[in-house]
PAZAPA-4460 file (N, C-alpha, C; in steps of 0.05 Angstrom, whole numbers, plus 32768, in hexadecimal, padded with zeros to 4 digits):
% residues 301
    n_x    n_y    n_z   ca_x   ca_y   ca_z    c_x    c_y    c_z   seq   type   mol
   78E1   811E   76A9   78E0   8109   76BE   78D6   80EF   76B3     1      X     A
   78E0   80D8   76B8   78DF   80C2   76B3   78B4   80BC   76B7     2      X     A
   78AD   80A7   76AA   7896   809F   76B3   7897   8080   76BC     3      X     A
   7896   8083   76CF   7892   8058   76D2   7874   804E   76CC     4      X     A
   787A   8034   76C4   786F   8029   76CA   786D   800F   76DB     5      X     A
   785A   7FF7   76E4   7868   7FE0   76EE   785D   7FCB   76E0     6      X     A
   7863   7FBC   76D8   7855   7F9F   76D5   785C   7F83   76ED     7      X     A
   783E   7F7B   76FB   7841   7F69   770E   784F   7F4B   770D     8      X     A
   7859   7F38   770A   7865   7F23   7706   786F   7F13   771B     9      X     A
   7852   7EFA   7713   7858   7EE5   772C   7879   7ED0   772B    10      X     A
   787E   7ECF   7744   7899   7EBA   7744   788D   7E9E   774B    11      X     A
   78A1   7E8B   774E   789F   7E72   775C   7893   7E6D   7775    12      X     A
   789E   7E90   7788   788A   7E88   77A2   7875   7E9F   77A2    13      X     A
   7861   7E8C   77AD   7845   7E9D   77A8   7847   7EB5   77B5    14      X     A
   785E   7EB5   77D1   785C   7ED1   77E5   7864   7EE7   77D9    15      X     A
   7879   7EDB   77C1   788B   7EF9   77B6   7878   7EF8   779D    16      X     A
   787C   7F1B   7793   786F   7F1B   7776   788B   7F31   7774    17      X     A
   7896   7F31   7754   789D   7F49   774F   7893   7F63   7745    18      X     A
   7893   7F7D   7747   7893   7F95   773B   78A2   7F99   7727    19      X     A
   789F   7F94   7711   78B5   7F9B   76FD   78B4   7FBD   76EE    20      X     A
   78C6   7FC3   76F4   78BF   7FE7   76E4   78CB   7FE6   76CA    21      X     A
   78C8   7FFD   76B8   78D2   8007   769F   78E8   8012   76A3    22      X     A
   78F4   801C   76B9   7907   802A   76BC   791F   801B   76CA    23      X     A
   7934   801E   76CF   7946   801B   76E4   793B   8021   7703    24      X     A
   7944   800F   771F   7940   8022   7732   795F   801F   7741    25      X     A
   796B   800B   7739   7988   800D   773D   79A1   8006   772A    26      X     A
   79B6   800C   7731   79C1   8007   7716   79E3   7FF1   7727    27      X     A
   79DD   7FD9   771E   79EC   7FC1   7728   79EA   7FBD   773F    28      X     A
   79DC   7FCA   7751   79D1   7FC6   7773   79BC   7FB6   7771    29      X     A
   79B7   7FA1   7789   79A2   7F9B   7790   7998   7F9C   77B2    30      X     A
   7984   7F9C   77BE   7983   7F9E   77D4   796E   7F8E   77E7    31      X     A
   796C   7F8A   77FC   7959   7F7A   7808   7952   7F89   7827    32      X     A
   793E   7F89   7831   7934   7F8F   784E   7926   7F82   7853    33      X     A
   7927   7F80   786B   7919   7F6D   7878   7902   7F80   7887    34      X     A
   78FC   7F92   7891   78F2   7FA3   789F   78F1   7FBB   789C    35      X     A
   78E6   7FD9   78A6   78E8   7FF0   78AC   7903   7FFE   78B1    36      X     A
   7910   7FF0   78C2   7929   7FF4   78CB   793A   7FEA   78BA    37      X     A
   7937   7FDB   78B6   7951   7FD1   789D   7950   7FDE   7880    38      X     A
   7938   7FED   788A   7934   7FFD   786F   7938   801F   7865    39      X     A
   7949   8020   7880   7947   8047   7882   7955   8052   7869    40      X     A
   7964   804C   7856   7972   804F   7843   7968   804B   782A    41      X     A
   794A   8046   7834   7941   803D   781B   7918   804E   781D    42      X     A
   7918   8069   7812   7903   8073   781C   78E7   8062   780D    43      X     A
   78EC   8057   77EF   78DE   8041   77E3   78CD   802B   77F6    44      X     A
   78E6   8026   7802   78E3   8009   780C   78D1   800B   782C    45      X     A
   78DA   8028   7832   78CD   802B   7854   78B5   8032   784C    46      X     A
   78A2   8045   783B   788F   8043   7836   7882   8029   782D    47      X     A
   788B   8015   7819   7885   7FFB   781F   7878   7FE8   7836    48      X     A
   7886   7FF0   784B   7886   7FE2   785C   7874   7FF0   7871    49      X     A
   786E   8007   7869   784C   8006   7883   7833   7FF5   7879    50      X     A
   7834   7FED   7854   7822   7FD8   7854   7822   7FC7   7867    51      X     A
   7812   7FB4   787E   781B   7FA2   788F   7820   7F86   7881    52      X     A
   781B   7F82   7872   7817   7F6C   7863   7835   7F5F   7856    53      X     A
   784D   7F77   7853   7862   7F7B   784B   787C   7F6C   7854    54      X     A
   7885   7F51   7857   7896   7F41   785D   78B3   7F4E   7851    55      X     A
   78BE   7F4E   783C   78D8   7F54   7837   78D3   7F66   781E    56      X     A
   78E7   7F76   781F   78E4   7F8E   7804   78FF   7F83   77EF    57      X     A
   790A   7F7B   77E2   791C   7F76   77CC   7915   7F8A   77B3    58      X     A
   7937   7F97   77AA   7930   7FB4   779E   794C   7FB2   778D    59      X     A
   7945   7FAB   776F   7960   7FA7   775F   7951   7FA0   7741    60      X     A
   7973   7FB3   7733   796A   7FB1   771B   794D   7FCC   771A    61      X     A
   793E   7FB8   7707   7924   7FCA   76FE   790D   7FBD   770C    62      X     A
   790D   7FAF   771F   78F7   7F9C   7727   78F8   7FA5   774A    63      X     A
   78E1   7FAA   7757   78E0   7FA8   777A   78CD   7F88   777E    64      X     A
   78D9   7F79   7791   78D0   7F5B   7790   78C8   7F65   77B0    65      X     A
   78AE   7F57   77AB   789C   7F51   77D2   7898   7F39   77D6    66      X     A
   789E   7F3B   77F8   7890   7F26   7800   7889   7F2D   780C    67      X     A
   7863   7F1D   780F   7857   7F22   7821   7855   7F0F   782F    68      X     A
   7846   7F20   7850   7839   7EFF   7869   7825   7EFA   785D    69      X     A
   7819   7EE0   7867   7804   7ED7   785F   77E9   7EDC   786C    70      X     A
   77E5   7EFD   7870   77CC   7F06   7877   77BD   7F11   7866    71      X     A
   77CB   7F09   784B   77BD   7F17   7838   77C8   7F03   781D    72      X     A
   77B2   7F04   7801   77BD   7EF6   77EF   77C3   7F12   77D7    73      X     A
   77DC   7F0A   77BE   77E1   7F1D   77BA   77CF   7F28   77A2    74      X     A
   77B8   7F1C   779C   77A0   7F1F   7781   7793   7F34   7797    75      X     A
   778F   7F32   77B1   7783   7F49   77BF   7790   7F66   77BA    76      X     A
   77AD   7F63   77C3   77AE   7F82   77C4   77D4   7F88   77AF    77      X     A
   77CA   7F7B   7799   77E9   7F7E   7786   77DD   7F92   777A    78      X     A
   77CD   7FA6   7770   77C7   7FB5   7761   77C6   7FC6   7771    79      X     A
   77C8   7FCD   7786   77C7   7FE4   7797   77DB   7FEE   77A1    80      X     A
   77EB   7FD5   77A4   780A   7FD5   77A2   7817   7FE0   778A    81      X     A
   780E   7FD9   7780   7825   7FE6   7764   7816   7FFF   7754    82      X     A
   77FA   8009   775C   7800   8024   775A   7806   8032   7773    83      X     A
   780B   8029   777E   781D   803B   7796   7837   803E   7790    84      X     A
   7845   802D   7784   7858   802B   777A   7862   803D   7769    85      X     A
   7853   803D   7751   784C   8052   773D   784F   806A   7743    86      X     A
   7837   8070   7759   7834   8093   775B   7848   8095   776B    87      X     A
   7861   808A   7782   7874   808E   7788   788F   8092   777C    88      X     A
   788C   8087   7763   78AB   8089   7752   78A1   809B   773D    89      X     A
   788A   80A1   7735   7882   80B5   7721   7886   80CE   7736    90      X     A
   788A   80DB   7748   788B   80E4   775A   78A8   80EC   7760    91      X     A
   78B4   80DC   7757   78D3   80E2   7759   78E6   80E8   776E    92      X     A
   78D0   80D5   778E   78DD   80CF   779D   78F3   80C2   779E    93      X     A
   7904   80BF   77B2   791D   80AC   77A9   7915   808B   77B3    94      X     A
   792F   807E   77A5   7923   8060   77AC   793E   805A   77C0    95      X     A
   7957   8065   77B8   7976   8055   77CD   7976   8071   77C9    96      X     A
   7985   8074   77EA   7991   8094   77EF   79AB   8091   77E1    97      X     A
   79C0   80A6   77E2   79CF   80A1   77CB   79E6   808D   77DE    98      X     A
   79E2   809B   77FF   79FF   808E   7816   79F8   806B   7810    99      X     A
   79D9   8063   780D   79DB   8043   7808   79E0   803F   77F7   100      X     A
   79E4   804D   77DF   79E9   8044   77C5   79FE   8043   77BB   101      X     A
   7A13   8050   77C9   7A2E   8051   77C7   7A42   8037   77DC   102      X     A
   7A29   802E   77E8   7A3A   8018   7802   7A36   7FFF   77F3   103      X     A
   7A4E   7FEA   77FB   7A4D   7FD2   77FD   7A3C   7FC1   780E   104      X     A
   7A36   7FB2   7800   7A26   7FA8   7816   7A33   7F88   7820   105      X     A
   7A37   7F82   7835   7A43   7F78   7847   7A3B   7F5C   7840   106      X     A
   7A4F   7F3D   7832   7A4B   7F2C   7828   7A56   7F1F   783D   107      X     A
   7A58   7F05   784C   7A63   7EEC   784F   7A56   7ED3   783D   108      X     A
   7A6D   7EC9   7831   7A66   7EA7   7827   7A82   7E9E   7831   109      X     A
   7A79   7E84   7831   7A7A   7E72   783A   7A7C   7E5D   7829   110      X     A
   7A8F   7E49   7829   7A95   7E35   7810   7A84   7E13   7823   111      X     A
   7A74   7E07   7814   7A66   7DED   7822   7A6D   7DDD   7808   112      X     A
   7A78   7DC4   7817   7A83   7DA9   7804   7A60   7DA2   77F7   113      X     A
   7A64   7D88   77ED   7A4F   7D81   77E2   7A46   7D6A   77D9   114      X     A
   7A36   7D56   77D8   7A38   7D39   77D3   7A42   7D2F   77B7   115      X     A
   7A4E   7D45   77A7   7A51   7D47   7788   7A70   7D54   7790   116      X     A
   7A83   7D42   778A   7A9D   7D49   7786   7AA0   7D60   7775   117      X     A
   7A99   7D66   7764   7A9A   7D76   774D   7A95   7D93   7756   118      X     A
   7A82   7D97   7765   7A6A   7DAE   7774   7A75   7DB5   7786   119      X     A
   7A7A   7DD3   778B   7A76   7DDD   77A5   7A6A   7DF7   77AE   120      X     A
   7A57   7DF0   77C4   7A3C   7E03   77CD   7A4E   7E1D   77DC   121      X     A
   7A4F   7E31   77CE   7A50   7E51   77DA   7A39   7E60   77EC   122      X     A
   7A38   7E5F   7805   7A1E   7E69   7808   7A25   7E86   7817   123      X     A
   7A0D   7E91   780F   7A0B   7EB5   781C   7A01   7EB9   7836   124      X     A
   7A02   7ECC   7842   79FC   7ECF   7866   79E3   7EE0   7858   125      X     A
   79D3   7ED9   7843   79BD   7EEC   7836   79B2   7EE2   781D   126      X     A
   7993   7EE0   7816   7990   7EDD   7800   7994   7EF3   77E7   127      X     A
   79A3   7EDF   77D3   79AB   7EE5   77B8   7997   7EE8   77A5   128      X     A
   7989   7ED7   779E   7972   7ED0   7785   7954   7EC8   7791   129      X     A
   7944   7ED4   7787   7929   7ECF   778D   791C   7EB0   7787   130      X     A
   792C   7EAE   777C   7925   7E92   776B   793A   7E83   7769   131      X     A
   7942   7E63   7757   7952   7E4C   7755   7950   7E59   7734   132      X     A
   796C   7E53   772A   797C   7E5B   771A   7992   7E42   770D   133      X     A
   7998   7E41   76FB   79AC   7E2D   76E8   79B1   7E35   76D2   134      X     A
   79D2   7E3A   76D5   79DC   7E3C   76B1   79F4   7E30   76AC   135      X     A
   79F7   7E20   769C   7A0A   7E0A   7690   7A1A   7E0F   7681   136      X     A
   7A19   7E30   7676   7A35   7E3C   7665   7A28   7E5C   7666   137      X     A
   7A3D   7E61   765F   7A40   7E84   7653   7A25   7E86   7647   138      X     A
   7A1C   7E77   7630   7A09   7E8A   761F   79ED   7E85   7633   139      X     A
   79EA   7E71   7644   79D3   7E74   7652   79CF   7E87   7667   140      X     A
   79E6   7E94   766F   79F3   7EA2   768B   79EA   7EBE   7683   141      X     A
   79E6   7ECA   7664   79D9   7EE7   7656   79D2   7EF6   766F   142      X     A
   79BF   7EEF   767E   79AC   7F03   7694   79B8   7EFB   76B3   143      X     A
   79CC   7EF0   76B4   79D9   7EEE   76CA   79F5   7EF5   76CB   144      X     A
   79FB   7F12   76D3   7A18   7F13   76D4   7A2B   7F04   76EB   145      X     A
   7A1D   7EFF   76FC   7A2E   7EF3   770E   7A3E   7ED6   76FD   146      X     A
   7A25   7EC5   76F4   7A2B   7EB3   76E7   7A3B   7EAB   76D0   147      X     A
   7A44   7EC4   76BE   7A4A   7EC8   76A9   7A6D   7ED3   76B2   148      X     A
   7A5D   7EE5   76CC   7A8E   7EE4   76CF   7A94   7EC1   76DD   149      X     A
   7A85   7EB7   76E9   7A91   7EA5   76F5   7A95   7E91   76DF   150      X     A
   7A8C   7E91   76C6   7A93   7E81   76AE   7AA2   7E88   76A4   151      X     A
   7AAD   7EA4   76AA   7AC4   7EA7   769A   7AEA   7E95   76AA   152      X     A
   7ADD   7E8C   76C0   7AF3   7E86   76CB   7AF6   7E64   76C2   153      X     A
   7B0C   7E57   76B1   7B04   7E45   76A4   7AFE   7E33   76AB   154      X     A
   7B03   7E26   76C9   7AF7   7E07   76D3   7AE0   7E0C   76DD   155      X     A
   7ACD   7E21   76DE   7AAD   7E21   76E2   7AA3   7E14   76C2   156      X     A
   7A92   7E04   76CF   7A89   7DF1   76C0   7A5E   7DF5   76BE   157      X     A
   7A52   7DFB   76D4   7A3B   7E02   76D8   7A3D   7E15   76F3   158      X     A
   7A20   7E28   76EC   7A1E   7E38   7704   79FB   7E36   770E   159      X     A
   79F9   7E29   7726   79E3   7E2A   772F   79D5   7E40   7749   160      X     A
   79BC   7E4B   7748   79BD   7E64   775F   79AB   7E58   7770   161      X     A
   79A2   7E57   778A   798F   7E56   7793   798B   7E6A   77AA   162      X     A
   797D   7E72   77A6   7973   7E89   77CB   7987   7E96   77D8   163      X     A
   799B   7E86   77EA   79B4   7E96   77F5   79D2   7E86   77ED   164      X     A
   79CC   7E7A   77D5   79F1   7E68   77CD   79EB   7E6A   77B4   165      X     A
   7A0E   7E65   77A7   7A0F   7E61   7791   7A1A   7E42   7786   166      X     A
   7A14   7E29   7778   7A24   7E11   7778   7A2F   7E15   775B   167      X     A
   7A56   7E12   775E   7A59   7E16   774C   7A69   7DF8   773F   168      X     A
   7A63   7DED   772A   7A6B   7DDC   7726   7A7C   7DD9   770D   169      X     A
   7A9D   7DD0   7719   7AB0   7DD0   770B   7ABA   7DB2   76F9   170      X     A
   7AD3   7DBE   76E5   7ADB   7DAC   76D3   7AEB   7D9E   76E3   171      X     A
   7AF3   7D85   76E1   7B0A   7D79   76E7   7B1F   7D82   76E9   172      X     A
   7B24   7D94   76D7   7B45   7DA1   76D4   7B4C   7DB6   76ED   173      X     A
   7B40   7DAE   7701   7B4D   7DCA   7716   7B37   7DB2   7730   174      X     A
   7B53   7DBB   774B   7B41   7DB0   775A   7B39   7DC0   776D   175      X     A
   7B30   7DBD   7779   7B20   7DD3   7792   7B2E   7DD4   77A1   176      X     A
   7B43   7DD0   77AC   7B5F   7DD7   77B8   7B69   7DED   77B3   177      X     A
   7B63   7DF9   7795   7B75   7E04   7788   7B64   7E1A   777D   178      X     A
   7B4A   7E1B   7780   7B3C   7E30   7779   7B1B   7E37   7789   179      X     A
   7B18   7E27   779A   7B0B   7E2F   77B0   7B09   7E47   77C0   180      X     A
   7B16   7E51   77C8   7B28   7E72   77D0   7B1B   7E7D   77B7   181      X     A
   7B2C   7E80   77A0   7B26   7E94   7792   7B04   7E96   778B   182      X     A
   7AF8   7E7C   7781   7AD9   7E7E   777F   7ACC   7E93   7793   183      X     A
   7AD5   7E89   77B5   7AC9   7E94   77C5   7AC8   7EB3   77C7   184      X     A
   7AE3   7EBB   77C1   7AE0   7EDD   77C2   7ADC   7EE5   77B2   185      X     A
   7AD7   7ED9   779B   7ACF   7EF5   7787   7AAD   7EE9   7789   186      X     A
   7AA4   7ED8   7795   7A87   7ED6   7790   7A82   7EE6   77A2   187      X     A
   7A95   7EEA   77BA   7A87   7F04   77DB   7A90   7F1A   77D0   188      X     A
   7A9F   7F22   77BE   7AA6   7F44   77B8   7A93   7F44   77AA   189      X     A
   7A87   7F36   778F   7A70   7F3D   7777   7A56   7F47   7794   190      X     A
   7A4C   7F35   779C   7A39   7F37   77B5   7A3E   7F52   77C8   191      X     A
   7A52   7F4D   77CE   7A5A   7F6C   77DF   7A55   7F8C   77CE   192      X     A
   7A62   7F7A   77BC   7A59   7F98   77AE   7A41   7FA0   77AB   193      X     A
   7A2A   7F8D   77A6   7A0F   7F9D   77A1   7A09   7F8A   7785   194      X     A
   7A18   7F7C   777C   7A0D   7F7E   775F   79FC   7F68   7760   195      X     A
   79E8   7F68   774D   79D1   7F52   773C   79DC   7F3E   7737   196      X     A
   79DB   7F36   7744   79D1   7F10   773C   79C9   7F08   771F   197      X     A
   79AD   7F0F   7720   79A0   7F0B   7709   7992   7F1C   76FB   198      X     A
   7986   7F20   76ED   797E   7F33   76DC   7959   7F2F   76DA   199      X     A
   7941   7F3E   76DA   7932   7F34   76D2   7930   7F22   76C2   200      X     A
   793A   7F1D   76AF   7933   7F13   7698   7941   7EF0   769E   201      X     A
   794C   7EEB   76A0   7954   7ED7   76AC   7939   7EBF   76B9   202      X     A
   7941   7EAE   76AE   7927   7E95   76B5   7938   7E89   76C8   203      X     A
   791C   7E84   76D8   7923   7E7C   76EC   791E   7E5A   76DF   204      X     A
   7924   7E40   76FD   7921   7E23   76F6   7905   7E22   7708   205      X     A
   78F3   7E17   76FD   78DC   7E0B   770C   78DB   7DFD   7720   206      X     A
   78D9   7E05   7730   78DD   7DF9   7752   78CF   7DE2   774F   207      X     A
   78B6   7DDE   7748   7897   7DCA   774E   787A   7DDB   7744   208      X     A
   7875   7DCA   7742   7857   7DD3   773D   7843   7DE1   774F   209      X     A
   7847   7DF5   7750   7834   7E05   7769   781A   7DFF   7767   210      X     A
   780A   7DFA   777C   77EE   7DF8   7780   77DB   7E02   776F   211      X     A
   77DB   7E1B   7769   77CF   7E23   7756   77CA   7E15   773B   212      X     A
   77E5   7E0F   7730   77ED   7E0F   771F   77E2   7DE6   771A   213      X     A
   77EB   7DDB   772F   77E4   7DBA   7729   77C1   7DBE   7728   214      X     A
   77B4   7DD1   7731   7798   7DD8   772A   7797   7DDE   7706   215      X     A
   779C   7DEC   7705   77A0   7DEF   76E8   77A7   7DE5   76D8   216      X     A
   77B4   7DCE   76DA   77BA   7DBD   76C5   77B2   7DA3   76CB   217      X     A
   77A6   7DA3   76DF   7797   7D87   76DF   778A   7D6B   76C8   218      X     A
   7781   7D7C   76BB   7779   7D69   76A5   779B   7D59   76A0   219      X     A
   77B2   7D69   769D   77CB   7D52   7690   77DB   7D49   76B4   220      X     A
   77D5   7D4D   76C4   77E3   7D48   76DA   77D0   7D3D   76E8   221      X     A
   77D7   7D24   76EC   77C8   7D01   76F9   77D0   7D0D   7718   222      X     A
   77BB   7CFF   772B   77B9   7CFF   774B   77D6   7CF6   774D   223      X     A
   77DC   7CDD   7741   77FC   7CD9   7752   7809   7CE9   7745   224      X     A
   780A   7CFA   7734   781F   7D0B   7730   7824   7D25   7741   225      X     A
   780C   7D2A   7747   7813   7D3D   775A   7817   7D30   7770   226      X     A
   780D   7D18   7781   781E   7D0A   77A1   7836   7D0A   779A   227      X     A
   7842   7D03   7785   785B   7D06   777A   7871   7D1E   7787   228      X     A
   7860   7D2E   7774   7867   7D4C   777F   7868   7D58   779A   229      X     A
   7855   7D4D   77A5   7852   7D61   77BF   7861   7D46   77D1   230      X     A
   786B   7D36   77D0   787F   7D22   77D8   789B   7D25   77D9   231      X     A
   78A0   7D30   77BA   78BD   7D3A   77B1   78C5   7D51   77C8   232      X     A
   78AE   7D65   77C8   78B3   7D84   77D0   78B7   7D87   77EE   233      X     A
   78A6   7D77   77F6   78A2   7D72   7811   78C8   7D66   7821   234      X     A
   78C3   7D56   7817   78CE   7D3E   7824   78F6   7D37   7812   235      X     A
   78F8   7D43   77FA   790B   7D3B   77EE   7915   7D57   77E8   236      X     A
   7906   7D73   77D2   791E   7D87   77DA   7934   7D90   77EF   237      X     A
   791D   7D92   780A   7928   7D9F   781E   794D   7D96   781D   238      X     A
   7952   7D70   7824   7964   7D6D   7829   7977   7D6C   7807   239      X     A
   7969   7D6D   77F5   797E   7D74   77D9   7988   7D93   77D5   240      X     A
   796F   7DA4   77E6   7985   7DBE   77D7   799D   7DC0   77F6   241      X     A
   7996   7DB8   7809   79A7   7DB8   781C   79C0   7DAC   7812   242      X     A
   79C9   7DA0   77F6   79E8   7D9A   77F3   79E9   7DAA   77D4   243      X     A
   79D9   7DB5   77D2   79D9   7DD8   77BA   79CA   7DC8   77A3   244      X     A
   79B5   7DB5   77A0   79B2   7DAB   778F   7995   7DB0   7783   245      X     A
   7981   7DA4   777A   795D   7DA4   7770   7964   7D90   7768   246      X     A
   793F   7D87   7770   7939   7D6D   7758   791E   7D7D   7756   247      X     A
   7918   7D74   7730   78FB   7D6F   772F   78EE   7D5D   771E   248      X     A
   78D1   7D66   7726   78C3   7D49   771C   78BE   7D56   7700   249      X     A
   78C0   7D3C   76EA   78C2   7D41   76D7   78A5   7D34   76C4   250      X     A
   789E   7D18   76D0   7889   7D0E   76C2   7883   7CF4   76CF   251      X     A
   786C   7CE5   76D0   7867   7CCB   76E1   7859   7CBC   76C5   252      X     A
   7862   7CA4   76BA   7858   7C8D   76A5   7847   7C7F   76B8   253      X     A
   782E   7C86   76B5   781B   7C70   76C3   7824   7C5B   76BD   254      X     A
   7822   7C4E   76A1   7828   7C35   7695   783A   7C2A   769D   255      X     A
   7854   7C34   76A6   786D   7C29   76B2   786E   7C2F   76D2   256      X     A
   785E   7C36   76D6   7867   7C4B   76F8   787B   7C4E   76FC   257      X     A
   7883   7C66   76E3   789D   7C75   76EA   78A3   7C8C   76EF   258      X     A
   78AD   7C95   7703   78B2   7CAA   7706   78CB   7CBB   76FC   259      X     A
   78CB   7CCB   76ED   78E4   7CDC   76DF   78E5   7CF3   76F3   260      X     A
   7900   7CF7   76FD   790C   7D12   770D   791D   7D18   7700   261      X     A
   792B   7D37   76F4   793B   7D46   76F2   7951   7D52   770B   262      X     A
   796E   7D4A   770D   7975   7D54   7723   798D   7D68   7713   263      X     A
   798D   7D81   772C   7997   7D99   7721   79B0   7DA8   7735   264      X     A
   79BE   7DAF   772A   79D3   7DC0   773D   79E6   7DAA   7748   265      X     A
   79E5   7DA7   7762   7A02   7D92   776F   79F4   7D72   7768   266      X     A
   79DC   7D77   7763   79CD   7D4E   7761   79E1   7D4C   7741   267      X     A
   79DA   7D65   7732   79DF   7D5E   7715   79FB   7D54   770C   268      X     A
   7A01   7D36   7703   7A1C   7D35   76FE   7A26   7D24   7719   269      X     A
   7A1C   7D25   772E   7A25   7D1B   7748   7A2E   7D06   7742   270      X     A
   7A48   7CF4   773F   7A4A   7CD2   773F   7A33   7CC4   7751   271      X     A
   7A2E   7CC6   7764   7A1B   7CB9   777C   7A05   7CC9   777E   272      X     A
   7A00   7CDE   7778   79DF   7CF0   777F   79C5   7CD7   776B   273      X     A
   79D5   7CD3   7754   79BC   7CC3   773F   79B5   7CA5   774D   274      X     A
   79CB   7C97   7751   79C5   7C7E   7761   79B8   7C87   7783   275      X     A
   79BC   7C96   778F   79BA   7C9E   77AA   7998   7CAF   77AF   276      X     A
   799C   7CB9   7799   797B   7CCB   7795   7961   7CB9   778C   277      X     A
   7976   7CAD   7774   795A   7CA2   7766   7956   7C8B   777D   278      X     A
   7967   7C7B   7787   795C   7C63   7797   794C   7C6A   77B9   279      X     A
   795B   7C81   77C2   7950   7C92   77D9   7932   7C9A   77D2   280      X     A
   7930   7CA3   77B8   7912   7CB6   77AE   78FD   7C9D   77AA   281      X     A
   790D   7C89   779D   78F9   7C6A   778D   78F4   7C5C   77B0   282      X     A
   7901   7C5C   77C2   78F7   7C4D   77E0   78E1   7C57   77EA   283      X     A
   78ED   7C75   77E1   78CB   7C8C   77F8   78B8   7C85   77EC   284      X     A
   78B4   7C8A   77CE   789E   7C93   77BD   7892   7C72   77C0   285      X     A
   7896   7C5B   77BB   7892   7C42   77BB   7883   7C39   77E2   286      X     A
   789A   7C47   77F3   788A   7C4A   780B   7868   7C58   7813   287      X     A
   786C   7C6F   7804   784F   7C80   7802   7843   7C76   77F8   288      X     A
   7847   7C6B   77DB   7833   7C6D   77D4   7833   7C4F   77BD   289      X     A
   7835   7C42   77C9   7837   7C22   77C5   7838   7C19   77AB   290      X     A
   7822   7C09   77A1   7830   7C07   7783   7824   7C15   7768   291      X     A
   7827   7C36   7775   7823   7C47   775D   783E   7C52   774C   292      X     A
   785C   7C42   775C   786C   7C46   775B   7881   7C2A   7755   293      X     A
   7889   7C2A   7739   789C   7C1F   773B   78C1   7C1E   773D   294      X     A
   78BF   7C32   772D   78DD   7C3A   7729   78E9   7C5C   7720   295      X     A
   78F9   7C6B   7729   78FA   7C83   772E   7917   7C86   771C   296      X     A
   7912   7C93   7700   792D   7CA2   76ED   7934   7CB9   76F5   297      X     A
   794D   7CBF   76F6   795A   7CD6   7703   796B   7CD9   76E8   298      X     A
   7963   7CFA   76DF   7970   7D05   76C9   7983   7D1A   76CF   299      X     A
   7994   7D17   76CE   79AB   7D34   76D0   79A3   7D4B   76BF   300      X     A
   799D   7D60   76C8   7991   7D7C   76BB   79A6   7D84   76AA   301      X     A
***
């Protein structure tokens, strides 16, 4: 009999942590519940979920990803969690009965235009990826199969993931007239079927600087760099990933008051996202926060 083990591993959002095991617990499936009930197929996941603390169960690959509510933080009770975990799969209970493991699981996308001629946003009736994702060819795409067939089709040009869409951005040589359709269904059959997205191993893109974390590095990160930040996050992702895109902050030149942004996915490459962002981002930031700000560079990722 197999022995697991787990190793804990924080993500981007502080609610989810992953479980990562030594072993397999599915093989090209991944899965998600929201609840008890959404979870009868899954005897892993329903025990999970009498913890109260237990928001969503995600169960793929070699890794079980949580989220928790915020009645609890997860330095309190992640070690209790994951030997429960432990003595449940050492145990050789099951994790997918075999009738869920053999089903498709039920995809709609949906094709969304995008302020980037080039770009167009695929989105899922479900989250895909735990995290924001970018790869710009084949050899970066290694730990993403999804990403790696859709490169094989030759006018994909970049593939960006975020939460419930995929933005895929094409060459010139084909227009979206002409291959829109096909993008769309084979990105809802890969999804339908069950298969991984991404792979553990796969790096994710740095959303921002989490709280914690602008604690921690304080000594190289200045007060306006973080208003900066919690300005961008607040006030400027929301409506950038809404056309499949990210920006992030990259660095503030006291000496110049400049602000450097990286934009990613449908911003990246945009004819109008660089003139339209950087002068939209340089009005706010200059509004807040008066003359700690002079002028705002927007870099294509």
């Amino acid at each position: 009999m197999k022995e697991f083990n787990i190793t804990v591993t924080e993500t981007n959002n502080p609610a989810i942590l992953k479980f990562e095991t030594n072993h397999m617990l599915t093989q090209g499936k991944n899965y998600e519940f929201k609840n008890i009930d959404d979870a009868k197929n899954s005897p892993l996941a329903q025990q999970l979920f009498y913890l109260p603390f237990i928001k969503t169960v995600y169960i793929s690959g070699n890794f079980i990803g949580l989220e928790r509510y915020d009645i609890v933080e997860w330095n309190d009770v992640k070690d209790e969690v994951a030997q429960q975990m432990v003595e449940y799969l050492n145990a050789g209970e099951p994790i997918i009965n075999d009738d869920e493991a053999n089903k498709s699981i039920a995809a709609t996308v949906y094709a969304e235009v995008t302020p980037n001629p080039a770009v167009m946003k695929y989105v899922c009736n479900r989250k895909i990826v735990p995290e924001t994702f970018e790869f710009k060819n084949i050899d970066e795409a290694k730990d993403s199969e999804l990403a790696k067939k859709l490169f094989h089709f030759p006018y994909v040009k970049q593939v960006f993931f975020d939460e419930n869409y995929v933005s895929v951005t094409k060459y010139d040589v084909a227009e979206w007239e002409e291959i829109n359709m096909e993008l769309r269904e084979f990105i809802r059959t890969y999804l339908s079927e069950g298969n991984e997205v991404v792979s553990t191993n796969a790096t994710a893109l740095k959303q921002s600087y989490e709280a914690e974390e602008i604690e921690a590095v304080t000594p190289n990160l200045d007060d306006t760099s973080q208003q900066i930040i919690a300005i961008l996050d607040e006030y400027v992702k929301p409506a950038v990933a809404s056309d499949g895109g990210n920006i992030l902050f990259q660095s503030y030149e006291e000496n110049t008051k400049t602000v450097n942004v990286v934009l990613q996915g449908a911003c990246s490459g945009c004819p109008s996202s660089t003139f339209t962002l950087k002068n939209g981002i340089e009005t706010m930031l200059k509004n807040m926060m008066g003359d700690k700000v002079n002028e705002v560079v927007a870099l294509n990722g």
